[in-house]
MARDOLUM-246497 format. One record per residue (C-alpha): residue in one letter; x, y, z. Coordinates in steps of 0.5 Angstrom, whole numbers, plus 500, padded with zeros to 3 digits. Example, Ala and Ser with C-alpha at 12.3 -4.5 7.8 and 13.67 -1.06 7.14 Angstrom:
2
+------+-----+-----+-----+
: resn :   u :   v :   w :
+------+-----+-----+-----+
:    a : 525 : 491 : 516 :
:    s : 527 : 498 : 514 :
+------+-----+-----+-----+
END
This chain:
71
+------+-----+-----+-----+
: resn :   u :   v :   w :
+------+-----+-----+-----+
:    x : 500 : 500 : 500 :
:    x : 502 : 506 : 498 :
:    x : 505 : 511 : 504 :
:    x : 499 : 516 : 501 :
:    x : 493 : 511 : 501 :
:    x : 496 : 509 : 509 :
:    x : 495 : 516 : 512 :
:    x : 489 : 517 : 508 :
:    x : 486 : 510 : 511 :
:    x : 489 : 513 : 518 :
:    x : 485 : 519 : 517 :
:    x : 479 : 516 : 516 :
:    x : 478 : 511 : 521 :
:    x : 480 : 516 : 527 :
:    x : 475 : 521 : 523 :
:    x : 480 : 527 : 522 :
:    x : 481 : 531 : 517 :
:    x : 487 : 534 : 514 :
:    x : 486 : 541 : 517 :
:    x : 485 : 538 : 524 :
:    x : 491 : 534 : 523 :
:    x : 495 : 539 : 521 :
:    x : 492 : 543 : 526 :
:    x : 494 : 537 : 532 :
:    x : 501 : 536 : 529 :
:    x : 503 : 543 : 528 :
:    x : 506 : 543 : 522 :
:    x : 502 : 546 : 515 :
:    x : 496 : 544 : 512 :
:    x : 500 : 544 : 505 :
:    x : 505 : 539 : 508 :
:    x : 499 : 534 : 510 :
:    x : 496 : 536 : 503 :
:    x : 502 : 534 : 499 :
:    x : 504 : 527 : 504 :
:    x : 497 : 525 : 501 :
:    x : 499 : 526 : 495 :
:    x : 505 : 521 : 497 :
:    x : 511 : 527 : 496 :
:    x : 515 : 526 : 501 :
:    x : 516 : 529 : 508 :
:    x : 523 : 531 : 513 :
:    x : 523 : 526 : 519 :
:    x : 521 : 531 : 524 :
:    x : 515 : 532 : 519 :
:    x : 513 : 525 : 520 :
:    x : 514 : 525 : 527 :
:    x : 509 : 530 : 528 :
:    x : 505 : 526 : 524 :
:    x : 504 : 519 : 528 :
:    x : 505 : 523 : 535 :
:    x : 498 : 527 : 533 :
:    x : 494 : 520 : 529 :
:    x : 498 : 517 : 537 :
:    x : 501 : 511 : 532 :
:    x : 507 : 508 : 530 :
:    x : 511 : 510 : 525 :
:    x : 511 : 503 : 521 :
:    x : 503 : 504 : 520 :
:    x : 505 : 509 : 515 :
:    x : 511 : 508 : 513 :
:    x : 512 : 500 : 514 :
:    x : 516 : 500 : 508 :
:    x : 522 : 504 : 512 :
:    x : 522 : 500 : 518 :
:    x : 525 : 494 : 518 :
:    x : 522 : 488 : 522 :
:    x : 528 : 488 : 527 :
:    x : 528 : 493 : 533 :
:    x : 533 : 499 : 533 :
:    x : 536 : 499 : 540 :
+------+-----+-----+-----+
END
């Protein structure tokens, strides 16, 4: 699955919109819209992403992390 349809999914089942998460998640709306759309983000920007959606960074971005715990 694509990282877009991931944060899009995401969205949707905790009845967020895009302007709320980019409200919760400080960061501009134009960034939420552009990740949707799949371009890519910094790593401080997707970490503002999963804190404000309260979900690991694997369920957006399972493709980035691998299966081994990073010590």
């Amino acid at each position: 699955m694509e990282i877009s349809s991931q944060l899009n999914t995401l969205l949707e089942s905790k009845g967020m919109s895009a302007d709320e998460l980019a409200e919760k998640a400080d960061i501009p709306r134009m960034t939420i819209y552009n990740a949707r759309k799949g371009k890519n983000v910094t790593l401080t920007t997707a970490m503002k992403i999963v804190k404000a959606l309260e979900v690991n960074v694997s369920d957006i971005w399972s493709e980035f992390v691998e299966d081994e715990e990073v010590a």
